[in-house]
C-alpha positions in Angstrom: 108.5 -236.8 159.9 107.6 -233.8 162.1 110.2 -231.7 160.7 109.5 -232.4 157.2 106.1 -231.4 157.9 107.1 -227.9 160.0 109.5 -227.3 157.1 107.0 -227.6 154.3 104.4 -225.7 156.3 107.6 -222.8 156.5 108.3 -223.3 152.9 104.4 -222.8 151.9 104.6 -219.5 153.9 107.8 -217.9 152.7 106.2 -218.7 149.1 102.7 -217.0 149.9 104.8 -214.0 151.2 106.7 -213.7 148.2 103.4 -214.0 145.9 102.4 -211.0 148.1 105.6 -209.4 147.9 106.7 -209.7 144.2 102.6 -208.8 143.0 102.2 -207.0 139.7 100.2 -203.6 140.7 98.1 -202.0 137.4 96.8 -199.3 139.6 97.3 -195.9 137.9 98.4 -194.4 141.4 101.6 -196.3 142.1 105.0 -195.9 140.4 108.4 -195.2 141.8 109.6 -191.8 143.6 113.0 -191.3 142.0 113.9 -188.5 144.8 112.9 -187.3 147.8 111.6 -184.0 145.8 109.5 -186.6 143.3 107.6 -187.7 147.0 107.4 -184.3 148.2 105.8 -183.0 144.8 103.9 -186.7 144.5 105.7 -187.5 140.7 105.9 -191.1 140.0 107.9 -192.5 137.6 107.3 -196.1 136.3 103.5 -196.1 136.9 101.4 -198.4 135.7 99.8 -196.0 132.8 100.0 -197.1 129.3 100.3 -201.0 130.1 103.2 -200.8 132.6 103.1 -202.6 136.1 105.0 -201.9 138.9 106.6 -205.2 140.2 108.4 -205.2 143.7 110.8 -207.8 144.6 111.1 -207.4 148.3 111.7 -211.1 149.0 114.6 -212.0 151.4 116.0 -208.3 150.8 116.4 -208.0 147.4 118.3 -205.2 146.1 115.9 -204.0 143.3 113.1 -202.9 142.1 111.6 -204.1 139.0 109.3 -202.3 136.5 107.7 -204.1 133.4 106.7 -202.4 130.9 105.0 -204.1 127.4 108.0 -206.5 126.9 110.7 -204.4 128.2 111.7 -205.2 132.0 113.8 -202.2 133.8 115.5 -202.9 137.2 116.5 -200.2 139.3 118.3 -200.3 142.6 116.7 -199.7 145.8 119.3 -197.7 147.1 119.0 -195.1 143.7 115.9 -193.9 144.4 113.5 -192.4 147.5 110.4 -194.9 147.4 107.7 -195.8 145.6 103.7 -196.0 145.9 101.7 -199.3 145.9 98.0 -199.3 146.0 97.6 -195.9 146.8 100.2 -196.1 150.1 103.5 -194.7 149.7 106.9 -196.5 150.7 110.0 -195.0 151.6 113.7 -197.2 150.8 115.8 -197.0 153.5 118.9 -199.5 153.5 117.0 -201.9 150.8 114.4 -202.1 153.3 111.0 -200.9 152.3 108.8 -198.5 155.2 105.4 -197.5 154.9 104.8 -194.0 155.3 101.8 -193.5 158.0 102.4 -190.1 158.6 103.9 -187.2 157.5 103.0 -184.1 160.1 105.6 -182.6 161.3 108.3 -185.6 160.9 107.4 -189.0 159.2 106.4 -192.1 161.2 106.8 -195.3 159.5 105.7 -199.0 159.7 107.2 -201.9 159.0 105.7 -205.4 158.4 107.7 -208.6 159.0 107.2 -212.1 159.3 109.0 -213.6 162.8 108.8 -216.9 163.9 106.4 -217.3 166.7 105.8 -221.1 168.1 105.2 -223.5 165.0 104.9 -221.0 162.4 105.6 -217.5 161.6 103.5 -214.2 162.3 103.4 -211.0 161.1 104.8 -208.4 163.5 104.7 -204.6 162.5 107.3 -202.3 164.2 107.2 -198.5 163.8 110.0 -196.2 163.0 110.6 -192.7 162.5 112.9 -190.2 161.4 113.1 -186.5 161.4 112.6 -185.2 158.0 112.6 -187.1 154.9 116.2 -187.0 154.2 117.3 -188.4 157.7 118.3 -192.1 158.5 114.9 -194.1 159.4 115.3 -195.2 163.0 113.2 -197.3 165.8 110.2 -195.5 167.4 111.5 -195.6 171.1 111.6 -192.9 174.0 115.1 -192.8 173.6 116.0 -192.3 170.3 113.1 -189.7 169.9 115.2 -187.8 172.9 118.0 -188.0 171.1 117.0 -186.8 168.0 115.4 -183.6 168.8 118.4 -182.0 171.0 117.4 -178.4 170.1 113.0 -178.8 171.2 113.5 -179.2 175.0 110.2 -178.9 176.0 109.5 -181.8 173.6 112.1 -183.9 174.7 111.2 -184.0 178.2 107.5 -184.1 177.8 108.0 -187.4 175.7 109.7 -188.7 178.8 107.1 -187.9 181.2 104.0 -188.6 179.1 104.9 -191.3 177.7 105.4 -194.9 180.4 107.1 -197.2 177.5 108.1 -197.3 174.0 104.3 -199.3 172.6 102.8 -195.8 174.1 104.7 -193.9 171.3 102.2 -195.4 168.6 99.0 -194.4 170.8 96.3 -192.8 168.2 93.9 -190.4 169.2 90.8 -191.2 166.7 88.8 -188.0 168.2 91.7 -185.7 167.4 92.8 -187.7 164.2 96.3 -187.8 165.1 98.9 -189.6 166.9 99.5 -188.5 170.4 103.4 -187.9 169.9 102.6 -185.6 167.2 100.2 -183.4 169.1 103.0 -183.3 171.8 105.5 -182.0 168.8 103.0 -179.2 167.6 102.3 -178.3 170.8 105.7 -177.4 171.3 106.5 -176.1 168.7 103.3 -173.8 168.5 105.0 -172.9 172.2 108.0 -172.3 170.9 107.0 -170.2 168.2 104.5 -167.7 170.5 107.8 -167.9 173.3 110.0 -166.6 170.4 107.2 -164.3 168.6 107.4 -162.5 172.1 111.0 -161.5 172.7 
């Protein structure tokens, strides 16, 4: 009896996440970024202008996206195109996996939103990502891939292992500055780098 119970409660879940997931968006600022040039220039494709609606199906990792548009449905495959923007946030595709774009300075920093079992139930748990330009594979925020990835900015590399005591720190967001605190390390380097070279 318990289980049926814990499995309808996991069933009612899973469903309510892919209401959310496969929603019908009729904002005029969301469509699809066919390339990483249609992000970088903000042109969407597939908006919702003219009676079309954006429809995501993200549920259990599907492998498309679908458009509707009057009575004709188009499905395009994730790993086709860059991302797409949903009520006014934008979305990068990575691996059929879907990233929120939360910052773009310097090199993107991403979010990701899943739902992980956690006691009798399931919570949301959001885990951050990164990559170095827009083209690059999208990889976990942590000390050590962020050394890795950088081999040619010394002076950033090690300062992101000395300021920073654990990978959570890499998210820390300084609301007087309005910016996160691994990107002010980044431009302060690179502003460094940039007055070191300027004087040779």
């Amino acid at each position: 009896m318990k289980n049926s119970i814990k499995m309808i409660i996991v069933m009612m879940v899973i469903g309510i996440q892919a209401n959310c997931l496969m929603a019908q968006n009729t904002d005029a600022n969301s469509g699809i970024y066919l390339t990483v040039q249609d992000y970088k220039s903000g042109k969407l494709s597939y908006g919702p202008e003219a009676g079309k609606k954006l429809k995501l199906n993200d549920f259990l990792g599907g492998s498309r996206i679908g458009v509707t548009s009057g009575r004709k449905k188009i499905k395009i495959a994730k790993n086709e195109i860059f991302g797409y923007r949903y009520e006014g946030r934008d979305y990068r595709l990575y691996q059929n996996e879907a990233y929120e774009v939360i910052d773009t300075a310097g090199f993107p920093l991403y979010a990701h939103v899943q739902l992980m079992p956690q006691g009798k139930g399931y919570a949301r748990t959001e885990t951050y990502f990164y990559s170095t330009d827009t083209t690059t594979p999208v990889l976990n925020l942590t000390i050590a891939n962020v050394y890795r990835s950088f081999p040619g900015q010394n002076d950033f590399r090690y300062s992101i292992r000395n300021y920073f005591r654990g990978d959570a720190d890499l998210m820390v967001y300084d609301s007087l500055n309005r910016e996160y605190q691994i990107k002010y390390l980044y431009f302060e380097h690179q502003h460094a780098k940039g007055t070191q070279h300027a004087s040779l």
